[in-house]
Every structure is written in structure tokens, then in C-alpha cells.
BALOBA-1460 file (C-alpha; in Angstrom, 3 decimals):
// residues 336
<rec num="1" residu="x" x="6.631" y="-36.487" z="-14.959"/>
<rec num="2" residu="x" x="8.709" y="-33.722" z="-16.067"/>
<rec num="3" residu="x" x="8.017" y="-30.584" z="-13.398"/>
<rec num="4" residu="x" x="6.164" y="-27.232" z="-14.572"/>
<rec num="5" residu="x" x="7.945" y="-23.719" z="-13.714"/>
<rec num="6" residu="x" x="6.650" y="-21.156" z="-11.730"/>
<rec num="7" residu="x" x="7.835" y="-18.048" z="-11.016"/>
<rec num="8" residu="x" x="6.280" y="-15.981" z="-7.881"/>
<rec num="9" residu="x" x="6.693" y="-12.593" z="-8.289"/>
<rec num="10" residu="x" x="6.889" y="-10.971" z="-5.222"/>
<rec num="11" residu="x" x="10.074" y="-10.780" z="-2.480"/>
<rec num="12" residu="x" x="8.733" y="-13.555" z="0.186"/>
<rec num="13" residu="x" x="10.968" y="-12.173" z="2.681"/>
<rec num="14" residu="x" x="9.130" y="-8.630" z="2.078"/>
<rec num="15" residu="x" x="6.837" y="-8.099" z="5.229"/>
<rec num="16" residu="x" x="3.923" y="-6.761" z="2.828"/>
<rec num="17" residu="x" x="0.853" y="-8.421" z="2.456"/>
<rec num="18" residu="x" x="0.820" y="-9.000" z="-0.894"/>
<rec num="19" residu="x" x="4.332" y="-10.699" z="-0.924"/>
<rec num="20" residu="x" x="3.020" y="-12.540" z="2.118"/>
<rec num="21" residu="x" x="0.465" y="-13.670" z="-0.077"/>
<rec num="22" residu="x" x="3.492" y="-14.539" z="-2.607"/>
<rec num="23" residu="x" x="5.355" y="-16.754" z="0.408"/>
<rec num="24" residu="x" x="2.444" y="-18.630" z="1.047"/>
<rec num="25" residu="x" x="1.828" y="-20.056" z="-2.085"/>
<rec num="26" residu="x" x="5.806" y="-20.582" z="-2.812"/>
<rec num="27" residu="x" x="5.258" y="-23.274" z="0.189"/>
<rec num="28" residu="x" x="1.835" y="-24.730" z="-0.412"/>
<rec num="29" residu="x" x="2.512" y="-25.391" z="-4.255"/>
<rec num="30" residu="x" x="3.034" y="-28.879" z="-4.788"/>
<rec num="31" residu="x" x="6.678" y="-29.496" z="-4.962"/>
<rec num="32" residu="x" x="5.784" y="-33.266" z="-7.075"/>
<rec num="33" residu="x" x="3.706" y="-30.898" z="-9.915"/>
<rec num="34" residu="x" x="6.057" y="-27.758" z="-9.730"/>
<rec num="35" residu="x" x="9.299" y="-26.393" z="-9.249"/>
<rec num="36" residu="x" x="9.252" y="-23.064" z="-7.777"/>
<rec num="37" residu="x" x="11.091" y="-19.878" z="-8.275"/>
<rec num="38" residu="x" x="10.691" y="-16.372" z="-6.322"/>
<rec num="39" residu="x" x="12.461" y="-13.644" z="-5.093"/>
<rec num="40" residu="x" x="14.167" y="-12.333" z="-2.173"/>
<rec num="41" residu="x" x="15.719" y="-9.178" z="-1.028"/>
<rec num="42" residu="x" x="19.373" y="-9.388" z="-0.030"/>
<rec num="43" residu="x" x="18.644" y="-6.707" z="2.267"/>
<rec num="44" residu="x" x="16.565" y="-8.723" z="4.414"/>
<rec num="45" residu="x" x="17.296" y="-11.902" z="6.345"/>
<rec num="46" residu="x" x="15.193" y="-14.876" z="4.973"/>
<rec num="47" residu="x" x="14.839" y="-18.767" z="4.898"/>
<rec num="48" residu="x" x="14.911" y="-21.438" z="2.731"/>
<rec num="49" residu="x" x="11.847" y="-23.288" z="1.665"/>
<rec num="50" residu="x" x="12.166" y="-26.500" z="0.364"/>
<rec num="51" residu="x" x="11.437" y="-27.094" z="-3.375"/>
<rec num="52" residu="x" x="12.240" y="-22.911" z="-3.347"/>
<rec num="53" residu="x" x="14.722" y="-21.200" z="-5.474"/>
<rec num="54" residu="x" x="15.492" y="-17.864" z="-4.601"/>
<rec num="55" residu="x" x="16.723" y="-15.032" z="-7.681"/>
<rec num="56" residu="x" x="18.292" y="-12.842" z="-4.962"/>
<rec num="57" residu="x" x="17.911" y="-8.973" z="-5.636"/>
<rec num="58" residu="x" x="21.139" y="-6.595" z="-4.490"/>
<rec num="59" residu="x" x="21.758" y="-3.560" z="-4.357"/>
<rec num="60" residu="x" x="21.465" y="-1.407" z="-6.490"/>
<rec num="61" residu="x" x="17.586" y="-3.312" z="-6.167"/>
<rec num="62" residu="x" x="16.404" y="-1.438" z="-9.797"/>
<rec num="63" residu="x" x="19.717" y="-3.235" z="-11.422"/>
<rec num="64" residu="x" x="19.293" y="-6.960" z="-9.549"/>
<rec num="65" residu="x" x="15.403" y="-6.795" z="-10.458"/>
<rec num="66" residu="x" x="15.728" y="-6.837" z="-14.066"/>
<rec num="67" residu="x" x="18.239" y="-9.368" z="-13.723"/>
<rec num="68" residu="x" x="16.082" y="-11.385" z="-11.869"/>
<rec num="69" residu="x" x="13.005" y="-10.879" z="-13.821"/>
<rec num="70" residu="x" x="14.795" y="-11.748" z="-16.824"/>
<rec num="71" residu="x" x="16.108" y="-15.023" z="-15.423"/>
<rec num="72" residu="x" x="12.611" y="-15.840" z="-14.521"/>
<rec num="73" residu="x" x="11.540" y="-15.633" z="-17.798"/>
<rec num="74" residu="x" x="14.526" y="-17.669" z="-19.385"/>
<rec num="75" residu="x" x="13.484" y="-20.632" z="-16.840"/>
<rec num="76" residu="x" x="9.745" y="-20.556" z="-16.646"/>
<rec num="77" residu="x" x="6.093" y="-20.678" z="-18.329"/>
<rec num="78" residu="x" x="4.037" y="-19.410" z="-15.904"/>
<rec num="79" residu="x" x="4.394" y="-16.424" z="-13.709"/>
<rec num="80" residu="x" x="1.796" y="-15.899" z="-10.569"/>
<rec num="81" residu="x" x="2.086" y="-11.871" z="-10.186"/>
<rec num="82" residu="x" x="1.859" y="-10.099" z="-6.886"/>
<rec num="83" residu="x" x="3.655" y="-6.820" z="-7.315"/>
<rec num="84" residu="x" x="1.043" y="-5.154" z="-10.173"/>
<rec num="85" residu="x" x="3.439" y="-2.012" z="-9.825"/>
<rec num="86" residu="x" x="6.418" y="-3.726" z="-10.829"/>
<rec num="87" residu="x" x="4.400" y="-5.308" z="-13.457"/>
<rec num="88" residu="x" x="3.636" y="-2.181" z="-14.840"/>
<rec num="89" residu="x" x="7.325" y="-1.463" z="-15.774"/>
<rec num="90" residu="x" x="8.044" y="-5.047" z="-17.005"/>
<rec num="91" residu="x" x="4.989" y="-6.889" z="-18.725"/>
<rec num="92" residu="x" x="6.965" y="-6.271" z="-21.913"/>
<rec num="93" residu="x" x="9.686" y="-8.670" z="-20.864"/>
<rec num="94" residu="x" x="7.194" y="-11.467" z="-20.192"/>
<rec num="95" residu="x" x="5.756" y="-11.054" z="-23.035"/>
<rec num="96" residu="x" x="8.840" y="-11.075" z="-25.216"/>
<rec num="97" residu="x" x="9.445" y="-14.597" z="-23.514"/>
<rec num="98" residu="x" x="5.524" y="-15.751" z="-23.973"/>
<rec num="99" residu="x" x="4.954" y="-16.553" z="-20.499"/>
<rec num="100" residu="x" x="1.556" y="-17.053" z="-19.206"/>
<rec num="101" residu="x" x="0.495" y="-14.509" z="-16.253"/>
<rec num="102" residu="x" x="-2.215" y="-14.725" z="-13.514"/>
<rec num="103" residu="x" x="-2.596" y="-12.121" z="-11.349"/>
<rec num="104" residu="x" x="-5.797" y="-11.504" z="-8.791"/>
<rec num="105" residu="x" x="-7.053" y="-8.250" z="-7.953"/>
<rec num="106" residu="x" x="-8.395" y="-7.503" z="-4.455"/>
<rec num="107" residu="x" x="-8.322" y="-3.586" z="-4.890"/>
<rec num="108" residu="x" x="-8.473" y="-1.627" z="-8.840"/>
<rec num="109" residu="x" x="-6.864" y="1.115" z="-9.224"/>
<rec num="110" residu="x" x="-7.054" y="3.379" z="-12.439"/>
<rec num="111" residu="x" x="-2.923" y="3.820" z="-12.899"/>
<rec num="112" residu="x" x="-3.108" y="-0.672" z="-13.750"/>
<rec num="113" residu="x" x="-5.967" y="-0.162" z="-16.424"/>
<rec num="114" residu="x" x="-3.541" y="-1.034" z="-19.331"/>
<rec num="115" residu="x" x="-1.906" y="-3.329" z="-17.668"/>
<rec num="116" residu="x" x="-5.192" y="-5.720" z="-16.438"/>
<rec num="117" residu="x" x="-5.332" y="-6.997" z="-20.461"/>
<rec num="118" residu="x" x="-1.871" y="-7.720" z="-20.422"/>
<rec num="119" residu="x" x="-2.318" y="-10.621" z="-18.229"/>
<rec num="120" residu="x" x="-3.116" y="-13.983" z="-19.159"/>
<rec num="121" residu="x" x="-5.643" y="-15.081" z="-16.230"/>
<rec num="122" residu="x" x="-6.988" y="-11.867" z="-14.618"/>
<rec num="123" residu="x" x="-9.189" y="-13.181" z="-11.300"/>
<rec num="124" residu="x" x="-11.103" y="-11.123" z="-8.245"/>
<rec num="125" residu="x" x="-10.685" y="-12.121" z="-5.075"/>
<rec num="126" residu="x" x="-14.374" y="-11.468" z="-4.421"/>
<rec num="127" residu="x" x="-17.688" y="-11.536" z="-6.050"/>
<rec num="128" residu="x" x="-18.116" y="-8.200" z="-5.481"/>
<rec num="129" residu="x" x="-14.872" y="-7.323" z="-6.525"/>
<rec num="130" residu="x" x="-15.879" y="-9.302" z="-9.836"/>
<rec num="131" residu="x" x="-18.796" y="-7.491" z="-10.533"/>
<rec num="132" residu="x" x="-17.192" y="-4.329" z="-10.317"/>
<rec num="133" residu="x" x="-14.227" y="-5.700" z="-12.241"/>
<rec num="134" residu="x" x="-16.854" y="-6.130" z="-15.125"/>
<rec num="135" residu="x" x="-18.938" y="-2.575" z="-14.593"/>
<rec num="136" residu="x" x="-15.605" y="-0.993" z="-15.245"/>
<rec num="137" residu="x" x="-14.314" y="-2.881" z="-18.564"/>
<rec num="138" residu="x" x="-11.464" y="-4.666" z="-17.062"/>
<rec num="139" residu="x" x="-11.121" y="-7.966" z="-18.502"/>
<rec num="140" residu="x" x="-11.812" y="-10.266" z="-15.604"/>
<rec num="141" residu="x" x="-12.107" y="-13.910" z="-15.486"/>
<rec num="142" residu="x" x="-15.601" y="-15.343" z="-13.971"/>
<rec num="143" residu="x" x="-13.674" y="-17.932" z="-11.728"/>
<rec num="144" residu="x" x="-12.877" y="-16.046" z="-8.163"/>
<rec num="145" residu="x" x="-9.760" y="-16.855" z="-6.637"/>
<rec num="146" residu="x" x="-8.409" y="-16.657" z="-2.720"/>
<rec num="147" residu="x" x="-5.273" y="-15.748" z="-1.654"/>
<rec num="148" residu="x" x="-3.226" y="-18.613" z="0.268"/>
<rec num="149" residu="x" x="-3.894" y="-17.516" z="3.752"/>
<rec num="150" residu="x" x="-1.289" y="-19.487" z="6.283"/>
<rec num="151" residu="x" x="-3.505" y="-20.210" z="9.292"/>
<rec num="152" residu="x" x="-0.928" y="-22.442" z="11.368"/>
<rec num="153" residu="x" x="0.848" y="-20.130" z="13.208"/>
<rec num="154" residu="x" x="-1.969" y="-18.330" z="14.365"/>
<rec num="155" residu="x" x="-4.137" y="-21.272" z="15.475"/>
<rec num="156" residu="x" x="-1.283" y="-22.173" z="17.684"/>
<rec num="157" residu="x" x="-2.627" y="-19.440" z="20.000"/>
<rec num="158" residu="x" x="-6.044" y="-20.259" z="19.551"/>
<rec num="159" residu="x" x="-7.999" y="-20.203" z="22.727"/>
<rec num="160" residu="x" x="-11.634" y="-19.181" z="23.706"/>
<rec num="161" residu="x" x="-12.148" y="-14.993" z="24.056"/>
<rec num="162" residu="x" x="-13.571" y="-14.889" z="27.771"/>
<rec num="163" residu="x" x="-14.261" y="-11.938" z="29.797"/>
<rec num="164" residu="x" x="-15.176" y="-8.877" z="29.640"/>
<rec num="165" residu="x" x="-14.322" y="-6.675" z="26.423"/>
<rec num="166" residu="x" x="-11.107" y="-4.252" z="27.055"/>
<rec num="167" residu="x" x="-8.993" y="-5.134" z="24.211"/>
<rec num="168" residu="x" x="-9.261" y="-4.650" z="20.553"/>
<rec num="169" residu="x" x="-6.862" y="-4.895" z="17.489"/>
<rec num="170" residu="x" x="-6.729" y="-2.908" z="14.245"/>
<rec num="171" residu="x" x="-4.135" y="-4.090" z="11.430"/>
<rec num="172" residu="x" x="-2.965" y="-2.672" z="8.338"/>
<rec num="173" residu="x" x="-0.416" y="-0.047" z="6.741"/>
<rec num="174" residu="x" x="-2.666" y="2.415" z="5.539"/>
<rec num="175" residu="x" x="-4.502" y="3.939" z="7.910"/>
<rec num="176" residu="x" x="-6.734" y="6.320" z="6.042"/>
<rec num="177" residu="x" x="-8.120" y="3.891" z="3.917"/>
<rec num="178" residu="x" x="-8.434" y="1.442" z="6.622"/>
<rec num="179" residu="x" x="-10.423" y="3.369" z="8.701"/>
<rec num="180" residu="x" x="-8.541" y="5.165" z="11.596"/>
<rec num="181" residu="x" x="-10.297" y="7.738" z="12.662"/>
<rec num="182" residu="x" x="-13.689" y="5.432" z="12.916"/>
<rec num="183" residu="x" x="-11.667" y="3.630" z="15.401"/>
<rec num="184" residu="x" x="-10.676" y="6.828" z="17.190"/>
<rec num="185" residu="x" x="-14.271" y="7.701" z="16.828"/>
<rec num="186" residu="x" x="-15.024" y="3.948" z="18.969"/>
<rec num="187" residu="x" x="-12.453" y="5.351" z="21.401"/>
<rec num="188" residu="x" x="-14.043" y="9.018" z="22.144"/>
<rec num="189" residu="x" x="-17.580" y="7.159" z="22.859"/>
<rec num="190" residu="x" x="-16.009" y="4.339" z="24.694"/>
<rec num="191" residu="x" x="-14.901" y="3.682" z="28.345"/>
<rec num="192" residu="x" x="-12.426" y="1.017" z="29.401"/>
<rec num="193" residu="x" x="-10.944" y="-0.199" z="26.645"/>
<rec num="194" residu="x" x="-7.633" y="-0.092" z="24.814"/>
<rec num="195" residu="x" x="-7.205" y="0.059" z="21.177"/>
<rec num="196" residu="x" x="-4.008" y="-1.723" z="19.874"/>
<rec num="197" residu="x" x="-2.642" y="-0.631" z="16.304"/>
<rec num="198" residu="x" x="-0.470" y="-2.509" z="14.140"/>
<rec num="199" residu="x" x="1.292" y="-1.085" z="10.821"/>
<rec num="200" residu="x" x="1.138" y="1.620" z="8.787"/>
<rec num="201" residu="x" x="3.345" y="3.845" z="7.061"/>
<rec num="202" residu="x" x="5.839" y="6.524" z="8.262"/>
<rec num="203" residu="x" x="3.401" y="9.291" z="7.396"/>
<rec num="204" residu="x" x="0.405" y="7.706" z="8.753"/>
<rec num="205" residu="x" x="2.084" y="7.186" z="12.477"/>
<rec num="206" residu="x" x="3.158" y="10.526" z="12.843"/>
<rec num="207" residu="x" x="-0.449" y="11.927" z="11.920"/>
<rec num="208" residu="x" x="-1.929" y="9.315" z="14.102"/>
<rec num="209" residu="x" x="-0.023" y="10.026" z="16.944"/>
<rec num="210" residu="x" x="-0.639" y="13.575" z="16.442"/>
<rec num="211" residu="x" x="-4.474" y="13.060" z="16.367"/>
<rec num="212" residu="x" x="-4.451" y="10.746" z="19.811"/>
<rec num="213" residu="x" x="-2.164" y="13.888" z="21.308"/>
<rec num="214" residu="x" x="-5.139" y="16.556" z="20.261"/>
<rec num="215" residu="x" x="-7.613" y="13.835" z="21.422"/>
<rec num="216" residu="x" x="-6.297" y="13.182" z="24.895"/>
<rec num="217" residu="x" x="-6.572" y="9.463" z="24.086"/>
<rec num="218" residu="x" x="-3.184" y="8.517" z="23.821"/>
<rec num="219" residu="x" x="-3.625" y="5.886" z="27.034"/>
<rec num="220" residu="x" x="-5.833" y="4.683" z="25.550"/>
<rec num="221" residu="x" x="-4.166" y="3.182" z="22.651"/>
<rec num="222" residu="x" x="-0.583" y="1.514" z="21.888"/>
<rec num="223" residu="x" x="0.664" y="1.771" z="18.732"/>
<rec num="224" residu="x" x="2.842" y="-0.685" z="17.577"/>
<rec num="225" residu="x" x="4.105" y="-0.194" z="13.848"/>
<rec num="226" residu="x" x="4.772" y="-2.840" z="11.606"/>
<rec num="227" residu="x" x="5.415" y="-6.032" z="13.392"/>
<rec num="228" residu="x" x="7.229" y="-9.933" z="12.077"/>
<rec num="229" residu="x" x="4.943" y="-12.145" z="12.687"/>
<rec num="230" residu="x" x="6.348" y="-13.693" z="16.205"/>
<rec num="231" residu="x" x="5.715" y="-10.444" z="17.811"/>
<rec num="232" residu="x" x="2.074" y="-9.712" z="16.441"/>
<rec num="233" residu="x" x="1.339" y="-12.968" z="17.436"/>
<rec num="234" residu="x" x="2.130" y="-11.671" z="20.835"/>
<rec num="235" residu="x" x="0.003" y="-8.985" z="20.652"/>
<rec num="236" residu="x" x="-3.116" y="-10.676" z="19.194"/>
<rec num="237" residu="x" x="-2.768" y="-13.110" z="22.341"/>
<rec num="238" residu="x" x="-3.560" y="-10.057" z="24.064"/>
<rec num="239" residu="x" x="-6.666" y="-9.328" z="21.999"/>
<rec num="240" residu="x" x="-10.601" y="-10.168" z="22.134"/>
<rec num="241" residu="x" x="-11.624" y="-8.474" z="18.873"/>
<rec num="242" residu="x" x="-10.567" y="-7.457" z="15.677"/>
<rec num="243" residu="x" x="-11.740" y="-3.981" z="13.790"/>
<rec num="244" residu="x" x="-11.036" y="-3.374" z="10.163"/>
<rec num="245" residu="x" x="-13.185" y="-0.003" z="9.193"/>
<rec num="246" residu="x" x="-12.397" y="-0.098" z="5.469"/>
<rec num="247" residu="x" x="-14.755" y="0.431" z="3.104"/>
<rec num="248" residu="x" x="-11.977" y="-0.928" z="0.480"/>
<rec num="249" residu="x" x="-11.170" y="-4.801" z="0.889"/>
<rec num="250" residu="x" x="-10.221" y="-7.426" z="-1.447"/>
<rec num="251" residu="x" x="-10.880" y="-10.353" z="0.812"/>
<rec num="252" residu="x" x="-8.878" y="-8.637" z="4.383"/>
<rec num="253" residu="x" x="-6.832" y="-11.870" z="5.663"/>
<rec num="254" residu="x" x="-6.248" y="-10.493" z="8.869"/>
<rec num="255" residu="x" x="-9.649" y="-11.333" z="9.639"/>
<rec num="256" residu="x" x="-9.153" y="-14.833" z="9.029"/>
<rec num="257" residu="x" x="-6.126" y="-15.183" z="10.933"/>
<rec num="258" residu="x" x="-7.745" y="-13.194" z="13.451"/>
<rec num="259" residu="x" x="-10.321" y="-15.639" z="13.497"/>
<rec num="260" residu="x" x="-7.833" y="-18.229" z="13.549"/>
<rec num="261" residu="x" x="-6.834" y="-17.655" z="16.958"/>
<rec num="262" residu="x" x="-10.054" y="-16.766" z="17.890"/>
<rec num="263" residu="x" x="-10.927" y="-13.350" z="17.513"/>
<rec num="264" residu="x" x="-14.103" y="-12.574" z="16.011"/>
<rec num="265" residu="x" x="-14.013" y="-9.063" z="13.734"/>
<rec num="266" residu="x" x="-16.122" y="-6.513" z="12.890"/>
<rec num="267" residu="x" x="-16.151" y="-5.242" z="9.239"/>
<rec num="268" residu="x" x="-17.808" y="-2.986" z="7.189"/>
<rec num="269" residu="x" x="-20.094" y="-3.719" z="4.278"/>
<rec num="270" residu="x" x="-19.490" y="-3.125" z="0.512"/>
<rec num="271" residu="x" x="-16.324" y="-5.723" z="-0.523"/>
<rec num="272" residu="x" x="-18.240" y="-8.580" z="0.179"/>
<rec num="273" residu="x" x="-17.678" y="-9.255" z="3.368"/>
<rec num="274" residu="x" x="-20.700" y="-10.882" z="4.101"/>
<rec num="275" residu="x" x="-20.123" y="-13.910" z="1.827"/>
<rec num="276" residu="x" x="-18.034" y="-15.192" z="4.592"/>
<rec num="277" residu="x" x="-18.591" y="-13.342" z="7.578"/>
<rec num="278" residu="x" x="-21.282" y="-15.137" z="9.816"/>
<rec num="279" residu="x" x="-23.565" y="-12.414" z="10.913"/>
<rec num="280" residu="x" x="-24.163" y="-12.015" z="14.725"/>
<rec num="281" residu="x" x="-21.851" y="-16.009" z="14.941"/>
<rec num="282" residu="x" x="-18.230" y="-15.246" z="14.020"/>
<rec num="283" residu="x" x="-18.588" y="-11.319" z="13.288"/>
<rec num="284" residu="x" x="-20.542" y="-8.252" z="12.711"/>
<rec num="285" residu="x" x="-20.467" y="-6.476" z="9.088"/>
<rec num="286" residu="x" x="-21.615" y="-3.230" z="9.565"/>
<rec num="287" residu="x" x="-22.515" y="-0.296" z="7.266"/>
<rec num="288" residu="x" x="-20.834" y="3.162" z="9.259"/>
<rec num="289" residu="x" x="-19.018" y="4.231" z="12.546"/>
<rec num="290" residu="x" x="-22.072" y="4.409" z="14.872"/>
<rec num="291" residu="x" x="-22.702" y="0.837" z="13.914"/>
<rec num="292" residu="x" x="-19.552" y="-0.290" z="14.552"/>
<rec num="293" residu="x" x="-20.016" y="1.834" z="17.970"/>
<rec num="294" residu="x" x="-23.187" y="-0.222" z="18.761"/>
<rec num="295" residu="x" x="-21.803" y="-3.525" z="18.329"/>
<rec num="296" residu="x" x="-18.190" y="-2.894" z="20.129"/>
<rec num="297" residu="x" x="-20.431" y="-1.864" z="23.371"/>
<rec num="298" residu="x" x="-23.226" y="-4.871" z="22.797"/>
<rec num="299" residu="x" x="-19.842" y="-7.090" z="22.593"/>
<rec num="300" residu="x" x="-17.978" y="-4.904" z="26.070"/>
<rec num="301" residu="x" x="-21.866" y="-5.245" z="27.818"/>
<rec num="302" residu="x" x="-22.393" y="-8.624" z="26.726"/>
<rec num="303" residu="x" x="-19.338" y="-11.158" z="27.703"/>
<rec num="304" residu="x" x="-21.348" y="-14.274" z="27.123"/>
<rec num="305" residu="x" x="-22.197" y="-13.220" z="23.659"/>
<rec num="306" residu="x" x="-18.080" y="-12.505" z="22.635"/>
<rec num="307" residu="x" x="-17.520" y="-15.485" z="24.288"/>
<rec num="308" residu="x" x="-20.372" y="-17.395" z="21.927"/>
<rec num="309" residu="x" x="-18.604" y="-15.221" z="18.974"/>
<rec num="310" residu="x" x="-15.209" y="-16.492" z="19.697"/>
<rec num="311" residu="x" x="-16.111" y="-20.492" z="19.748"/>
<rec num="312" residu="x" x="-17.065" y="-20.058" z="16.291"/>
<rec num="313" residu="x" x="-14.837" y="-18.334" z="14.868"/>
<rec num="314" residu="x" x="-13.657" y="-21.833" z="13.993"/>
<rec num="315" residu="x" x="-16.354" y="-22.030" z="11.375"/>
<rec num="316" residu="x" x="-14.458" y="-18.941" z="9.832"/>
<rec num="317" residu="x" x="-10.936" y="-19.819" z="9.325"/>
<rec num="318" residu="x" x="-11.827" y="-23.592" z="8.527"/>
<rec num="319" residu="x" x="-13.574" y="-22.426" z="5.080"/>
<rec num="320" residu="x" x="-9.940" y="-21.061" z="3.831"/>
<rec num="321" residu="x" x="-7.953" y="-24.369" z="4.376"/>
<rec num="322" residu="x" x="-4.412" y="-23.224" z="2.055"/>
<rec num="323" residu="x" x="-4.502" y="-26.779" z="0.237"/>
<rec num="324" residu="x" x="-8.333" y="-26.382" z="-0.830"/>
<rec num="325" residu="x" x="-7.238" y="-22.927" z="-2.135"/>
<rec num="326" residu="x" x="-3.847" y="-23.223" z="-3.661"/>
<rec num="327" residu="x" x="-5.555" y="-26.665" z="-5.892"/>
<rec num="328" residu="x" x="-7.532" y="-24.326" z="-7.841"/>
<rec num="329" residu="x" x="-4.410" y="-22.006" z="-8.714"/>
<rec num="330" residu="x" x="-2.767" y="-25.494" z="-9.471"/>
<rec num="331" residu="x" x="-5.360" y="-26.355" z="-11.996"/>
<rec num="332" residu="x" x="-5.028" y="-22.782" z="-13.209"/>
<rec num="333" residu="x" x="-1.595" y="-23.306" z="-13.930"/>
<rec num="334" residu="x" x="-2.336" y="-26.433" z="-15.980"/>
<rec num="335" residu="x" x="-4.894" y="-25.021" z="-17.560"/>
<rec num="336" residu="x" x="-2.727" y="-21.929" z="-19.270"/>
């Protein structure tokens, strides 16, 4: 059976969540079906993955990109797309070459609205995100698609949460949308416990830090920056809970790893978080800041009850098995 092409756009060695998203599904794609093409960044160390080939971008990047691109589209049919923004600038090359797009959307954002059409297979990552896709006239497809969420590496430090509450983790890059200063707002209200904080941008780190400074909370947290995946891994160890205080998810993945090595999370309402958070079992979605207050001092009062939390977060990750998932971007593919 003569193999299908593929092109993942995204750099896989690019510590970004969406080009994590990108890596994932270069290496769960079925290597008998497919043969795989993606990118990496010269600028960055990075690996091989078998059935893999790299189109390696140099410097100067806005040069090697369009040679890359444009090598992709002389070898392949199909293109899975997770950098929108460089989409943007270069739909009209994949379309010169006719090849078939998907793309799925976890966040919209007004600057894309001509460029949603322009792709073949446009998918939410959410119901809700769906709906919404539909209220606002972009051209979404009614099947909803996951992202290929990696679990292995974080179920090999998968243990039972025990004790009492002191630790909990926030992750992401930007912190304003993300919900910062809700979790500073935990930390002014709270006693005992210690706030770790992974990512974010430049910017963002410099405000933060100035905000903890004015606060007088800065024992209180340790901030971290953006972390490879060996050394969050580290940290999370460290961990009993997981906060993400965005109103604005596609379908957040670090709750999912999170609950991968046992962390339960709290998350707020409105993405559709509670089509796979189990309420009061493996998490607490929650509507505002003095909600999430409540629940992170029920969970510090109560250690039985985090405990309880953290045996099933099993339940959690185990829905988002990466084969399950990838098989219906497969049939996708086959489809187009």
C-alpha cells in the first residue's frame, strides 16, 4: 500500500504548546498508513523520530520557512496546521499546490477570520468552542477533534496526592489571560501554602514579579519560567493541585497531564470544561475567584477529600488515550 503524505506544520522542537501538540501527532501517526514530514528549528537541539522527516529551518528563519513550506507542498497532500499565524502569510502557497488543510481551533481570534474558510477541514476542540464557532459565521465542521495529548511521561510520576494541601501549580505563557492575579487573589486569603508558576512571557514575569514585590507575597510563590519537560516534571512531583483561572480554553492539556500524574485541577467554567471534568471526583469547575478560594481551602481543610480527588484522577487522563484520538485525525486524513 503506497504511503499518504503529511506534512505537520509546526517546529516539534518549539517548546510551545501548539507545536507540542504538532510533535505529538508526528509520533502517534501510523508510520504503516503515513509518511510524515515536519519542521524543526536549527536553532534548537532536537531528536529524531522514527518514520519523521525533518525540513530544517536556518537562519535567516523568514528565508528557510518558505523554503520549507514550499517543499512541503511539492511532497505532500495533506497538511495538519498548527501555526494559524504562519498560515495567515502562506495559505496561498497551499493552495497553489491543492493540498488539503485541517486545522482545529481551541481559541478564535478576529485577525484568522479570512483565513478559517481557507482551510479544508476546520474542527473545535470543544463543543462549546463549536457552538461559538457557528454563532460567529466561521465555517466549522460538526465533528470535534482533540489534540494528541502525550500522557507517558507524566504518568511515570504518578502517585497518590496525600497530606495536607501546601502546594499548588499554575501553567501557561500568558498570564493575563490565564488568570494570574485570581491566583494572587488565592494567595492574599490563604495561609500556608506556596504557589508554583510555570511559563509565561518576558513581559508577563517582570509584571508578575513586580505585583508579588507590592504584595509582600513573594515567599510565597516560586516562579519558574518556561521549563523542558524533564524539569517541570520535577516540579509537578512537588505538587498536589493544579489551578488554571482562564476563562479562555480550548481543551487546557495541562490539566490532563496534570491529572496524569495525579493532580486533580480546578478550572473555571465557560470552555467546556465540564464535559470532562468530574465535578467534586477528579476536579472542581468553578465560575469566579471566591469560588476558586472556597474550594482551594475545602481541599487545604480537607486532606482525605484531595486524597479521594487524586485516586481518580485516573478516570481523567484515561478518556484521552493518544491512539483513540490521533484514529479519528487518521480517518480525517483519508477522508480529504
Amino acid at each position: 500500500m503506497k504511503k499518504k503524505k503529511v506534512f505537520i506544520w509546526g517546529l516539534i522542537n518549539y517548546n510551545w504548546s501548539l507545536d507540542i501538540n504538532g510533535a505529538n501527532m508526528a509520533r502517534a501517526l501510523d508510520k504503516e498508513k503515513y509518511k510524515v514530514y515536519s519542521m524543526v528549528t536549527t536553532t534548537l537541539p532536537y531528536e529524531s523520530i522514527p518514520g519523521v522527516t525533518y525540513f530544517k529551518r536556518r537562519y535567516p528563519d523568514k528565508i528557510w520557512k518558505f523554503i520549507c513550506l514550499l517543499r512541503a507542498c511539492l511532497i505532500c497532500k495533506t497538511a495538519l496546521i498548527y501555526r494559524m499565524g504562519e498560515f495567515r502569510v502562506y495559505w496561498w502557497l497551499f493552495k497553489l499546490f491543492r493540498l488539503k488543510t485541517i486545522s482545529v481551533l481551541g481559541l478564535t481570534s478576529s485577525i484568522f477570520n479570512r483565513e478559517y474558510p481557507r482551510v479544508t477541514s476546520l474542527h473545535a476542540l470543544s463543543e462549546v468552542m463549536r457552538e461559538e464557532c457557528k454563532e460567529l459565521g466561521i465555517p466549522i465542521k460538526e465533528k470535534v477533534l482533540i489534540n494528541p495529548i502525550r500522557t507517558e511521561p507524566f504518568q511515570q510520576i504518578r502517585k497518590v496526592r496525600t497530606g495536607v494541601l501546601k502546594d499548588l501549580i499554575f501553567i501557561g505563557h500568558d498570564f493575563e489571560r490565564k488568570g494570574i492575579d485570581d491566583v494572587i487573589f488565592v494567595a492574599q486569603n490563604t495561609e500556608q501554602l506556596h504557589f508554583h508558576i510555570v511559563g509565561g512571557y518576558a513581559d508577563h514575569l517582570r509584571n508578575l514579579k513586580n505585583k508579588l514585590i507590592q504584595e509582600g507575597l513573594t515567599n510565597n510563590f516560586t516562579i519558574y519560567g518556561p521549563l523542558e519537560q524533564p524539569r517541570l516534571l520535577q516540579v509537578i512531583n512537588q505538587c498536589q493541585l493544579h489551578v488554571l483561572p482562564s476563562r479562555k480554553e480550548g481543551r487546557p492539556k495541562v490539566a490532563i497531564e496534570s491529572a496524569a500524574a495525579g493532580l486533580p485541577s480546578i478550572l473555571y467554567s465557560g470552555y467546556g470544561a465540564e464535559e470532562y471534568i468530574e465535578e467534586g471526583q477528579n476536579g472542581f469547575v468553578v465560575k469566579n475567584k471566591e469560588q476558586l478560594l472556597e474550594k482551594v481551602l475545602m481541599l487545604q481543610q480537607e486532606s482525605s477529600l484531595l486524597k479521594e480527588m487524586s485516586e481518580k484522577t485516573e478516570r481523567l487522563y484515561k478518556k484521552f488515550d493518544l491512539r483513540e484520538i490521533v484514529k479519528d485525525y487518521e480517518q480525517l486524513i483519508d477522508s480529504l
